[in-house]
C-alpha positions in Angstrom: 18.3 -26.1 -10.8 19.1 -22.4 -10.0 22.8 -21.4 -10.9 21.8 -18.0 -9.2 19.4 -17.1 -6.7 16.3 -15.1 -7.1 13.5 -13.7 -4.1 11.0 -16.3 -4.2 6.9 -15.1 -3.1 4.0 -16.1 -1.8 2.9 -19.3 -3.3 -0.5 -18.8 -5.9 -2.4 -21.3 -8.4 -1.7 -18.6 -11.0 0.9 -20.0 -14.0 3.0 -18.8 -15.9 3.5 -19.9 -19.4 7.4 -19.4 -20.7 7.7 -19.4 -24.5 11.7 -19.2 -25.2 13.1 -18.2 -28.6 16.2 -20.6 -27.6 15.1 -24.8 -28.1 15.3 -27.5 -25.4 17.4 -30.6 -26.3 16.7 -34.2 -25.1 19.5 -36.4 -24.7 18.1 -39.8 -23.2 16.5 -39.1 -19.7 18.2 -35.7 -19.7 16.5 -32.0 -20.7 19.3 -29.6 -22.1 18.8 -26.1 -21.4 20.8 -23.1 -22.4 22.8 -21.8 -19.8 21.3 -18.1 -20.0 17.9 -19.2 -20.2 18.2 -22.1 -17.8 19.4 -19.5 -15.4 16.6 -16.8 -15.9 14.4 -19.5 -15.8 15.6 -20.2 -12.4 14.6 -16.8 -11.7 11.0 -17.0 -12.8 10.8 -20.2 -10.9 12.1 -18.6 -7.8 10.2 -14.9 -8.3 7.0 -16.7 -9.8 3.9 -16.4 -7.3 2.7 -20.1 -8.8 3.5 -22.8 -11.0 5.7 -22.2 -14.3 5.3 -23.9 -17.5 8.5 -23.8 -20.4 6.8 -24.4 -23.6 9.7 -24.7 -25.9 10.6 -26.1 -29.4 12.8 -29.7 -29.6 16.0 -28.9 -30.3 17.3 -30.3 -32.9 21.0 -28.5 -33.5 24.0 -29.3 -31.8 24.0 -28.3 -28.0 25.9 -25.1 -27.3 29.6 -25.3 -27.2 29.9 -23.7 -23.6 27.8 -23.8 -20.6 25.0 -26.1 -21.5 22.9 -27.7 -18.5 22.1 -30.7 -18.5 19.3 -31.8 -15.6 17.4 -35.4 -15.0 13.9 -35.2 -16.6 12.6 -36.2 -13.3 14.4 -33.2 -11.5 12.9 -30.5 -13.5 10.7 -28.1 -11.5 8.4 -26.8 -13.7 6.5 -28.3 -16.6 8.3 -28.8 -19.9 6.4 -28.9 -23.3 8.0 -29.0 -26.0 7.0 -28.3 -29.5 8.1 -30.7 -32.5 8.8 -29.0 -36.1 6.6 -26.9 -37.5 4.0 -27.3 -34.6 2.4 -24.5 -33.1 1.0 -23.0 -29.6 -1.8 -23.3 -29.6 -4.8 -23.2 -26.7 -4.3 -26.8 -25.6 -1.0 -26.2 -24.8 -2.0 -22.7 -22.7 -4.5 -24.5 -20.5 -5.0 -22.8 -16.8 -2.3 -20.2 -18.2 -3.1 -16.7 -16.4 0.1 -15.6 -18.0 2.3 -16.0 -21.2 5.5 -14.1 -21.7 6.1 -15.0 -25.5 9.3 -14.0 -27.4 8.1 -11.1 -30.2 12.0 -11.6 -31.9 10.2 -15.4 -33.3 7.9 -14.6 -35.7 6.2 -18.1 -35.0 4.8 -16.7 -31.7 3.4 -13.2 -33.2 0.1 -15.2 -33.2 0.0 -15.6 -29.3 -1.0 -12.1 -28.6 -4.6 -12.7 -30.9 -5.2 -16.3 -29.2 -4.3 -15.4 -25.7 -6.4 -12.2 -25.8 -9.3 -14.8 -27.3 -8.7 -17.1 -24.5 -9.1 -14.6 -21.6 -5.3 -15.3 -21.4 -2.8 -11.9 -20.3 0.1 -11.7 -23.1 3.2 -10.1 -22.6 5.9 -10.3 -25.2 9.2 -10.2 -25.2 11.3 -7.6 -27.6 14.8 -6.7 -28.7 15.0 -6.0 -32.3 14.7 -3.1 -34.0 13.1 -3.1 -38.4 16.5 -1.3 -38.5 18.4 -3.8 -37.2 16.8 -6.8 -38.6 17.1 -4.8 -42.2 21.2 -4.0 -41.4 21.5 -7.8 -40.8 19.5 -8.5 -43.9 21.9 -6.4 -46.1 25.0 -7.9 -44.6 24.2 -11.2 -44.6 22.5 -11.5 -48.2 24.0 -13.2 -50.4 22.4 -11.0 -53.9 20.3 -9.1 -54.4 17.1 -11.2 -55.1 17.6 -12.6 -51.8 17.7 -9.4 -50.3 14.9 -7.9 -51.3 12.8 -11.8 -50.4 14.1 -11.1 -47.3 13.0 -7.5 -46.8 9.4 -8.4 -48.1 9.1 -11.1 -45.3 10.8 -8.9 -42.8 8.1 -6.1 -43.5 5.2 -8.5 -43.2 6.8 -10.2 -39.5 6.9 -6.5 -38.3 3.0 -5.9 -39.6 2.5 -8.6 -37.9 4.9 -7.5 -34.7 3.2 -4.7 -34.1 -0.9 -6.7 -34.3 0.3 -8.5 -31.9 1.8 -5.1 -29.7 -1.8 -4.3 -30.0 -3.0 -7.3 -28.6 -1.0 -8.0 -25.8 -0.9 -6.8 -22.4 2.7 -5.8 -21.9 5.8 -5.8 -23.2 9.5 -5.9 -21.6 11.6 -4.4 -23.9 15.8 -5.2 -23.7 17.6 -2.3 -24.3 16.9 1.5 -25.4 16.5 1.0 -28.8 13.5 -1.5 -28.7 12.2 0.4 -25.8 12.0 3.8 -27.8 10.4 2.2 -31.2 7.7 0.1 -28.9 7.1 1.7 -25.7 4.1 3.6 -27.3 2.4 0.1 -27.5 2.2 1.1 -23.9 3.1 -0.7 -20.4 6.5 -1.2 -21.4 9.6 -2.1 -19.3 12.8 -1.2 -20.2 15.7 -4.0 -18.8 19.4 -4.4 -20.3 20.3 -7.9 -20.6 23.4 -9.6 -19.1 24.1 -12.9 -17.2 26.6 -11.1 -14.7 25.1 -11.7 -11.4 25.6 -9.1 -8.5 27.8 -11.8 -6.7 30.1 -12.1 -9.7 30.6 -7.7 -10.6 34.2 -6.6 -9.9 34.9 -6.0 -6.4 35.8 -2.2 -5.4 39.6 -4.4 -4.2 40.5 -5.7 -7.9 38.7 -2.5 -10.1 41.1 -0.5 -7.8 44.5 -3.0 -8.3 43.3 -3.0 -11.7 43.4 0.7 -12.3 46.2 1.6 -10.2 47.9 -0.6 -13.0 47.2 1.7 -15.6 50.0 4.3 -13.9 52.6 2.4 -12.6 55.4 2.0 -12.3 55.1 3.7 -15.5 52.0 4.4 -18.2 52.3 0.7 -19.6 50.5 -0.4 -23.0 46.6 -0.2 -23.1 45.0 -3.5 -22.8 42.3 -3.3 -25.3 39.9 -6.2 -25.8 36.5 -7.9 -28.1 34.2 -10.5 -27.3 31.8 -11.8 -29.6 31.3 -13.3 -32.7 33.8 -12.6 -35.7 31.4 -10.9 -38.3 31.6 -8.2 -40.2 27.7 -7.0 -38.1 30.3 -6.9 -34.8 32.7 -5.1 -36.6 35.3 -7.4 -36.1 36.8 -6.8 -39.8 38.1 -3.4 -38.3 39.6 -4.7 -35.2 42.9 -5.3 -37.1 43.1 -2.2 -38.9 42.3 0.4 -36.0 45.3 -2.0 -34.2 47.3 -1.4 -37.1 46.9 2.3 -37.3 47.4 2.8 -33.5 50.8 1.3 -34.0 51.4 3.5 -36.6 51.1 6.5 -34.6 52.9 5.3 -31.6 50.2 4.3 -29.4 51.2 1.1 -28.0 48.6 -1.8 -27.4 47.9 -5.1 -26.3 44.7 -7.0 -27.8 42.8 -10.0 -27.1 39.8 -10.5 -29.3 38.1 -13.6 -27.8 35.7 -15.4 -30.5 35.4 -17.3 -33.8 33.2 -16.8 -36.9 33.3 -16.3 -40.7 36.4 -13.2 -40.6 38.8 -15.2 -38.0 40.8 -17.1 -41.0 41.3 -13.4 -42.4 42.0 -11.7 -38.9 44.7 -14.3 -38.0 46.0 -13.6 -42.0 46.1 -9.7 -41.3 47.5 -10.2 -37.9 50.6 -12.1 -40.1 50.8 -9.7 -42.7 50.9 -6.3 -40.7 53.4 -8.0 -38.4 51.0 -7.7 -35.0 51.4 -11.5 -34.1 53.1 -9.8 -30.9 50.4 -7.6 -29.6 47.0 -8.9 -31.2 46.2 -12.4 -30.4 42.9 -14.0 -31.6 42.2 -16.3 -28.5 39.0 -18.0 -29.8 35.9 -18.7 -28.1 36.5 -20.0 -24.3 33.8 -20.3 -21.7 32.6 -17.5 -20.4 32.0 -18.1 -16.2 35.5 -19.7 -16.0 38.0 -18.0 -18.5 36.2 -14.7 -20.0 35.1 -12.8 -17.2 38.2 -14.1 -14.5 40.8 -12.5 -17.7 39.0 -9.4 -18.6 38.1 -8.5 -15.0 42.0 -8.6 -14.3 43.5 -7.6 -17.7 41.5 -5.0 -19.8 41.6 -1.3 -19.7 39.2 -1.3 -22.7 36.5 -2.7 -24.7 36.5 -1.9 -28.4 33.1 -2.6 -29.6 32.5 -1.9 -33.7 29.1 -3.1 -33.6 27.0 -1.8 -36.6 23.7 -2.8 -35.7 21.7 -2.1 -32.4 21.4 -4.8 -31.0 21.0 -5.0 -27.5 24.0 -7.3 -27.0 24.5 -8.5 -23.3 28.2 -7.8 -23.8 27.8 -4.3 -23.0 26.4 -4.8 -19.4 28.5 -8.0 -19.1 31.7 -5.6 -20.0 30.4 -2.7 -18.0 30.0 -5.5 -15.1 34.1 -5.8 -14.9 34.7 -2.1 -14.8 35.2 -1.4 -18.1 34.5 1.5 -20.5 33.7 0.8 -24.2 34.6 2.5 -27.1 32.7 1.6 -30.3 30.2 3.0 -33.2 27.5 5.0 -32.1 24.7 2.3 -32.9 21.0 2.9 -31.2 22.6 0.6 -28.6 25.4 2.3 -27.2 24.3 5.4 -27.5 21.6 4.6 -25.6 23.4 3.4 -23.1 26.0 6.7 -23.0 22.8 8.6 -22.6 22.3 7.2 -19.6 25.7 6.8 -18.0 29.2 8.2 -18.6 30.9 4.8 -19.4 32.6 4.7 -22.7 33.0 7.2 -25.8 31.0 6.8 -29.5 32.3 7.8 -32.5 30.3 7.5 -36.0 29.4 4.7 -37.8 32.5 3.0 -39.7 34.8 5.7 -38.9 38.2 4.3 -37.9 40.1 6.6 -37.8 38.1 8.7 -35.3 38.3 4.9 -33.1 42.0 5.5 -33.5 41.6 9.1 -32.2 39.5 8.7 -29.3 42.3 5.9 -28.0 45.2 7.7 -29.0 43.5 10.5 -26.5 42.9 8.1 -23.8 46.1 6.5 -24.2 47.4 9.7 -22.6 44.2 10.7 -20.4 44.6 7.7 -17.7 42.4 9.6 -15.6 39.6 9.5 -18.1 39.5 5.8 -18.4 39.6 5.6 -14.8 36.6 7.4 -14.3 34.8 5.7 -17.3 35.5 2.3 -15.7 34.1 3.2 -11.9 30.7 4.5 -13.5 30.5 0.9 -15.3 30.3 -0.9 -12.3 28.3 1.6 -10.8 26.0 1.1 -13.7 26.1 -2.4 -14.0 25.4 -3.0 -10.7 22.1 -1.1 -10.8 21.1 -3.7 -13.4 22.5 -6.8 -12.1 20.9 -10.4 -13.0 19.4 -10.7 -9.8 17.9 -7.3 -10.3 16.9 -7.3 -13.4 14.9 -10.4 -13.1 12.9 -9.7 -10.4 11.8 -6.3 -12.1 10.8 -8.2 -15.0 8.9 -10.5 -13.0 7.2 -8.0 -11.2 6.1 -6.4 -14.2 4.3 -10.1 -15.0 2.6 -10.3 -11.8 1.1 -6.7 -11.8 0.2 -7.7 -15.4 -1.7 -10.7 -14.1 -2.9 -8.8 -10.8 -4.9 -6.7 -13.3 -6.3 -9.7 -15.3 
């Protein structure tokens, strides 16, 4: 099963109970798994001191477009239950459980703290939402205002409800600074940055240095600026065009690939038309991301331009960071939290493009800068590899269920 490879310990009857947010498909004698959970899953198998049970909800959508995984029911190596509609866990399905790591972003499993703390059961949830964040999505995302305020109402009851379970549980792993600094005082608390870039797959000191040597010669050629993600106006993907436009303006000269599909990419190829950028902003769409993303941005982008409005801990930041590259974007929770800890891109305020176009225009000319940036990403990223990050996370389970 394992796509990467994770230290494996001491064998143990305890078990772990793994309760994704993501579903599990069935297609005839074969389970479908997400490939970033099937491949942190692989981790917990391999890290895991004893058995491992997935109890996960059928899915019932379409598989993923990219990198789904499909395995032989036979060949699994850990039990698979799988919940059907509406059906909740519930403490059949937790039986000889020392452990479940639950995922606090569902608001279906906020009643797993109560019941595993009634069942003698450790609980550690998952978190990576902020209120702020799930309100900022709210308010773009509404279609009126009735709706809005519906939604607001239920979202102020989940996070009631959030923070009982906080109370009940015995730990929490918490993805990114902004979740870690609005739960940690919930107490035992690990702070992890998601990505799927594994330490065998970072840039290699041999292409980050081709890559930057590139930027100088044989003279300063155009920035390579790039996006990844989907195209909504939360990403702030509905300034990409307009921060290209007004770079081009003042002279700056740039090449963009925005890779990616969603609700603003009939507009963005429109804009693209209309402003006459069809030469230097191409909209690639959305392409796999082992075998075309990370191969073309590893060898072809000076920059990430990330507009994100909300603070979500998106993996794209370490997964950018991962191919030596700085980011530039709104200084959501997120990023700044990130800049707080390392040196590895600029933030300017929320919405403002023309301070975006400002901080490139001044890179543009300050090669150095960028250079710099782009070795303290890897460095960075490389501190919190896949590999890495998993087996921190599942250390923090097994001291949890050492002091069960």
């Amino acid at each position: 099963m394992p796509a990467m490879t994770c230290t494996a310990s001491p064998p143990s009857d305890q078990r772990l109970t793994i309760v994704p947010s993501v579903p599990v498909w069935v297609v005839g004698n074969q389970v479908v798994f997400d490939r970033k959970f099937h491949d942190g899953l692989a981790c917990y198998i391999g890290g895991w001191t004893g058995p491992v049970r997935v109890l996960a909800r059928r899915g019932t959508t379409a598989l993923p477009a990219f990198g789904a995984v499909h395995i032989n029911a036979a060949d699994l190596p850990c039990e698979l239950v799988l919940l059907d509609g509406s059906e909740r866990a519930g403490p059949a399905h937790l039986a000889d459980t020392t452990v479940v790591m639950a995922a606090a972003d569902d608001h279906t499993q906020l009643h797993l703290g109560a019941l595993c703390r009634a069942l003698g059961i450790r609980c550690v949830y998952v978190i990576e939402m902020i209120p702020e964040t799930r309100h900022q999505m709210n308010r773009l995302d509404a279609p009126n205002a009735l709706v809005r305020w519906r939604r607001d109402l239920f979202l102020r009851r989940a996070e009631r409800a959030r923070r009982a379970a906080f109370r009940a549980c015995d730990g929490l792993q918490a993805n990114g600074l902004p979740a870690h600094d609005v739960y940690q005082r919930h107490g035992n608390c690990l702070l992890y940055f998601d990505t799927r870039v594994s330490r065998h797959s970072l840039i290699d000191d041999r292409m980050l240095a081709a890559r930057l040597a590139q930027l100088y010669l044989p003279k300063p050629r155009p920035l390579r600026l790039a996006f990844s993600g989907r195209l909504i106006a939360m990403k702030g993907a509905d300034h990409l065009v307009a921060v290209a436009a007004r770079l081009r303006a003042r002279g700056v000269h740039c090449e963009w690939t925005v890779y990616g599909s969603g609700d603003l990419e009939a507009a963005m190829h429109a804009d693209v038309a209309r402003l006459g950028l069809a030469g230097h902003f191409k909209l690639a769409g959305a392409v796999d991301f082992d075998t075309a993303l990370i191969p073309a941005i590893q060898s072809s982008c000076d920059l990430y331009v990330m507009l994100h409005r909300q603070s979500d801990p998106s993996c794209t930041y370490l997964e950018t960071l991962a191919c030596g590259i700085p980011i530039v974007g709104y200084a959501n929770r997120a990023l700044a939290g990130l800049l707080r800890q390392a040196k590895v891109g600029e933030q300017v305020p929320m919405d403002d493009i023309d301070q975006i176009v400002e901080v490139l225009a001044r890179l543009d000319v300050d090669r150095p800068a960028i250079a710099r940036m782009a070795r303290a990403a890897r460095a960075f990223a490389e501190a919190h590899a896949f590999e890495d990050t998993f087996q921190r996370r599942v250390a923090h389970l097994q001291q949890v269920a050492s002091a069960a």
